[in-house]
NUMITOR-871368 format. One line per field, with one value per residue: residue number from 1; residue in one letter; x, y, z of N, C-alpha, C in turn. Coordinates in steps of 0.02 Angstrom, whole numbers. Layout:
# residues N
resi = (NUM:...)
resn = (A:...)
n_x = (X:...)
n_y = (Y:...)
n_z = (Z:...)
ca_x = (X:...)
ca_y = (Y:...)
ca_z = (Z:...)
c_x = (X:...)
c_y = (Y:...)
c_z = (Z:...)
This chain:
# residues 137
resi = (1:2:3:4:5:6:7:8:9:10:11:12:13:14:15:16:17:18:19:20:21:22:23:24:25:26:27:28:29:30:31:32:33:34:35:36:37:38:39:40:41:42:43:44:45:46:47:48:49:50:51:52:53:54:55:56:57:58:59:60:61:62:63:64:65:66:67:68:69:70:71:72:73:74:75:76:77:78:79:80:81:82:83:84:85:86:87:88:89:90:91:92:93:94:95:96:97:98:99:100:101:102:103:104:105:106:107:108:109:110:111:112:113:114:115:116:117:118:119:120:121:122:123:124:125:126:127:128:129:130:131:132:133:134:135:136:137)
resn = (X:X:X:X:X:X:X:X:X:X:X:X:X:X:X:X:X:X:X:X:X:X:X:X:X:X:X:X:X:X:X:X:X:X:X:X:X:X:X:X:X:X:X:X:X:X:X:X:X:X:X:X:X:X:X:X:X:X:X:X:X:X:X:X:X:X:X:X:X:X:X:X:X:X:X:X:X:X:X:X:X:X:X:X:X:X:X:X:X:X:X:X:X:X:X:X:X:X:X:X:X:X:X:X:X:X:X:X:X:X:X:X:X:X:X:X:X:X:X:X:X:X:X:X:X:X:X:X:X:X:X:X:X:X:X:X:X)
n_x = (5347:5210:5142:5040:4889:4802:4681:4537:4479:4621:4663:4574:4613:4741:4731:4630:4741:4830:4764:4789:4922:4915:4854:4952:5043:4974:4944:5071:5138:5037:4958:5051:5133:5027:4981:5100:5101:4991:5018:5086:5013:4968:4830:4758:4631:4485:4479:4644:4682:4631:4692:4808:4818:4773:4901:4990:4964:4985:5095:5165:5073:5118:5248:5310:5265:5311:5431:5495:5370:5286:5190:5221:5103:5085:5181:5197:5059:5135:5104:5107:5119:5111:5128:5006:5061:5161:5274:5374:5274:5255:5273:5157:5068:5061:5028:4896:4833:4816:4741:4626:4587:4532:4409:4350:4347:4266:4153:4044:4140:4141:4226:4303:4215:4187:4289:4238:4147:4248:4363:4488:4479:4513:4534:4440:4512:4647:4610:4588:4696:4782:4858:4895:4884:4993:5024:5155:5240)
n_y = (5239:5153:4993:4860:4845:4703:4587:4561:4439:4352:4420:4363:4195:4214:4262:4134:4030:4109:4079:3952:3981:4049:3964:3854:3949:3989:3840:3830:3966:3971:3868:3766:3836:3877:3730:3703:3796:3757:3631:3661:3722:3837:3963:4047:4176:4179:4326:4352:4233:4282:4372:4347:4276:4397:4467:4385:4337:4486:4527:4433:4482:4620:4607:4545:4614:4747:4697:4656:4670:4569:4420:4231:4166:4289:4296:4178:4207:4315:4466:4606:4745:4884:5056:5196:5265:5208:5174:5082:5008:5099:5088:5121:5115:4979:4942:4994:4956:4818:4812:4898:4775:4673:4725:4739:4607:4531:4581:4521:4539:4638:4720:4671:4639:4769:4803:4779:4895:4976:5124:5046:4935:4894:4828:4891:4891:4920:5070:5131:5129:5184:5101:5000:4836:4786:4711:4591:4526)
n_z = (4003:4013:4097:4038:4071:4174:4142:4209:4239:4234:4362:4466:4444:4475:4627:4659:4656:4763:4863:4904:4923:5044:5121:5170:5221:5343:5362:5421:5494:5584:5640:5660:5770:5858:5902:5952:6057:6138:6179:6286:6355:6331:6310:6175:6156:6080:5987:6025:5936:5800:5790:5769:5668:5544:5578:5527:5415:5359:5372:5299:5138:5126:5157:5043:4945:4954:4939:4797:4732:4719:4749:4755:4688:4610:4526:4429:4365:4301:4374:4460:4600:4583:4622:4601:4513:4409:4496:4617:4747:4903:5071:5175:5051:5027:5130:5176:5078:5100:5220:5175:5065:5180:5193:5081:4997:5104:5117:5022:4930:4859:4854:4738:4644:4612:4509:4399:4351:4360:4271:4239:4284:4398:4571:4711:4829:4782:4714:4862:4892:4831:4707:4587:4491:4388:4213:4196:4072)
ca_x = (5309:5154:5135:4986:4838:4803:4604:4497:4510:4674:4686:4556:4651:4813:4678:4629:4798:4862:4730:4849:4966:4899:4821:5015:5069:4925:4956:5151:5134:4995:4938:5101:5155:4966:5002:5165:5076:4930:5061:5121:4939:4968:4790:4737:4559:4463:4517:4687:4675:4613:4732:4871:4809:4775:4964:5049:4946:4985:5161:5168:5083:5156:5336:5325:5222:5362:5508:5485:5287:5268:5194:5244:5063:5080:5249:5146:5049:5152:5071:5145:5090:5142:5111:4964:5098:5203:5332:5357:5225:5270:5260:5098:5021:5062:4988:4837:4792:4807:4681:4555:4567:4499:4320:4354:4339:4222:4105:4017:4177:4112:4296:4319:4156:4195:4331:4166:4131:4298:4394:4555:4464:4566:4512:4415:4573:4671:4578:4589:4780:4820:4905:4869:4910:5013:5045:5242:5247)
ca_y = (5186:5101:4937:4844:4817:4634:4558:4524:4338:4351:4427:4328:4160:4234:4260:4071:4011:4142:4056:3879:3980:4075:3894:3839:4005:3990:3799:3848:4011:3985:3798:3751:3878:3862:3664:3689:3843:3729:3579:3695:3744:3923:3961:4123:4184:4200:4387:4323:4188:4319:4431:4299:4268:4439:4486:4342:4385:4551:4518:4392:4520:4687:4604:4521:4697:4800:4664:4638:4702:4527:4361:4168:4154:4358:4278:4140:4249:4390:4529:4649:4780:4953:5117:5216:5312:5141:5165:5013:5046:5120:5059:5157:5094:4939:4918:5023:4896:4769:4834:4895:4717:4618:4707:4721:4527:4495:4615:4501:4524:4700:4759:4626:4667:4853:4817:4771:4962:5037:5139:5032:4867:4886:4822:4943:4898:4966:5117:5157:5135:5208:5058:4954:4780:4780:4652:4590:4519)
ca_z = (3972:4067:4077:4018:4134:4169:4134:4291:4243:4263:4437:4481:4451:4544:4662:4678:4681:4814:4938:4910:4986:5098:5176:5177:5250:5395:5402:5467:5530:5605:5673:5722:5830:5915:5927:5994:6133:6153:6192:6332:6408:6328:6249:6139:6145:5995:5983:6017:5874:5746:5796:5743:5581:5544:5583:5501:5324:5332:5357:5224:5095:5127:5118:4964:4909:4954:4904:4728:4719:4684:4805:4722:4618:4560:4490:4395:4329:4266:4373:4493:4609:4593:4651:4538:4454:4402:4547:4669:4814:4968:5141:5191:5013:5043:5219:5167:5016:5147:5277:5127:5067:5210:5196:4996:4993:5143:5125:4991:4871:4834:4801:4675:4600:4577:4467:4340:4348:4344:4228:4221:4311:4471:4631:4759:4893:4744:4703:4894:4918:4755:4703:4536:4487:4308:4186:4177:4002)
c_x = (5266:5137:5046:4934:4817:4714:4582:4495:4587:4693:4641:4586:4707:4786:4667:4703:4827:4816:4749:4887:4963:4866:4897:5041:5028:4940:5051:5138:5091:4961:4987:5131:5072:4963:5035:5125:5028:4966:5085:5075:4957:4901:4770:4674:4541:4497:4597:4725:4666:4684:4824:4872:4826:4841:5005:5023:4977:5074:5205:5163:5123:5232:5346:5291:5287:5434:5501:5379:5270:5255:5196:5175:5063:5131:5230:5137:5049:5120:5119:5109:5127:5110:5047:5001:5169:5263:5335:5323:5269:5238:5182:5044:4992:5021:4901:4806:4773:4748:4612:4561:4505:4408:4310:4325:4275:4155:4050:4072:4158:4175:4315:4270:4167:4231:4286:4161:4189:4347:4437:4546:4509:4507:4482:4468:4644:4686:4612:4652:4827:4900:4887:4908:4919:5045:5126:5272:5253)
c_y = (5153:5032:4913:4827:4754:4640:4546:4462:4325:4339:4380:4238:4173:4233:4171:4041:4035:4127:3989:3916:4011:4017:3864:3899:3982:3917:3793:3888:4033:3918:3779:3777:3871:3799:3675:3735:3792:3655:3605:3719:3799:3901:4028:4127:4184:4273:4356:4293:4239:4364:4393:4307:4338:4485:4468:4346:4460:4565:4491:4439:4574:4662:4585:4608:4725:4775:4642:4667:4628:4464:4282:4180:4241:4328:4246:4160:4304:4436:4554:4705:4816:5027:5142:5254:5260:5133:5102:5047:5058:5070:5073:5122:5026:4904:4941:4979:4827:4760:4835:4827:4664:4652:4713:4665:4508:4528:4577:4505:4605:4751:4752:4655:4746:4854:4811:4839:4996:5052:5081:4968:4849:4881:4883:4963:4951:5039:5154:5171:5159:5168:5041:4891:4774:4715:4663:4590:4545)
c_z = (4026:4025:4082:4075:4113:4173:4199:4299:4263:4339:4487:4501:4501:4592:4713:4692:4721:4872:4956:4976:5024:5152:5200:5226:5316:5430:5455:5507:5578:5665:5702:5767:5888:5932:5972:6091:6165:6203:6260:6386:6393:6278:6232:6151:6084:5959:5978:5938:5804:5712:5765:5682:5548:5511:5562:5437:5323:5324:5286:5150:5106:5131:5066:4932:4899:4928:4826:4700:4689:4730:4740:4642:4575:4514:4461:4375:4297:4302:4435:4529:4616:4597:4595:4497:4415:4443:4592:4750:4846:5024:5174:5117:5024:5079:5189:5122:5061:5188:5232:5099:5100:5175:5133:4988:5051:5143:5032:4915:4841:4816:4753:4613:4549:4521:4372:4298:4345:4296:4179:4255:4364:4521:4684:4802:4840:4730:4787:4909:4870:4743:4634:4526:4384:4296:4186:4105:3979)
C-alpha cells in the first residue's frame, strides 16, 4: 500500500515552520557554544563558522531522517520521509537529500520550484536522493 502524496502547500508550510526550529537549533547549537569559545579568545574564521552551521544542520536533519523519517514540524504536519520505494531512507539517502538541498533552496529555490513540473510534485533534493516525502494521515 502507498501512502498518499502530500500538496506543495503543504510541504511548503512544514517548510516555514521547520526554519522556527532550525533558528532555535542554530540559536543553541550554534551561538552559544561560539559565545562561550569567543568568551575564551577561541575565534573561527568565516570558513570555520560556515563549517559549524553546516555540520550541526546536517546532523540535526539526517537523525531525525533516519530516526523516525520524521523532524518536530514534519510531525505537525503529518508528513514523513521515506525511501522512493516507501521503505524508511537509508543513511546514504538521507545525507544525499541533505547536500542536494542546500543548492535546491539557495539556488533561487529552484528545487522547490521543480516540484511545479514534476510527476508526483517532489522536491528536486528528493528526486536526486531517491527519497519522497509521504502523507501520515
Amino acid at each position: 500500500m502507498t501512502r498518499p502524496l502530500p500538496g506543495v502547500g503543504r510541504r511548503l508550510a512544514a517548510m516555514l515552520y521547520e526554519s522556527l526550529v532550525v533558528f532555535a537549533v542554530l540559536l543553541i547549537g550554534f551561538w552559544l557554544p561560539q559565545a562561550f569559545l569567543s568568551g575564551m579568545g577561541i575565534m573561527l574564521s568565516g570558513k570555520g563558522l560556515w563549517l559549524h552551521v553546516f555540520v550541526l544542520l546536517m546532523g540535526y536533519f539526517v537523525w531525525f531522517w533516519l530516526n523516525g523519517g520524521q523532524t518536530l514540524p514534519m510531525k505537525t504536519w503529518k508528513l514523513r520521509l521515506t525511501g522512493a520505494d516507501g521503505t524508511p531512507p537509508r543513511p546514504l539517502q538521507a545525507l544525499l537529500r541533505y547536500l542536494a538541498a542546500w543548492p535546491s533552496i539557495l539556488l533561487f529555490g529552484i528545487g522547490i520550484l521543480w516540484a511545479l513540473v514534476d510527476k508526483d510534485r517532489q522536491f528536486l533534493h528528493d528526486r536526486i536522493a531517491g527519497t519522497r516525502i509521504v502523507r501520515t494521515d
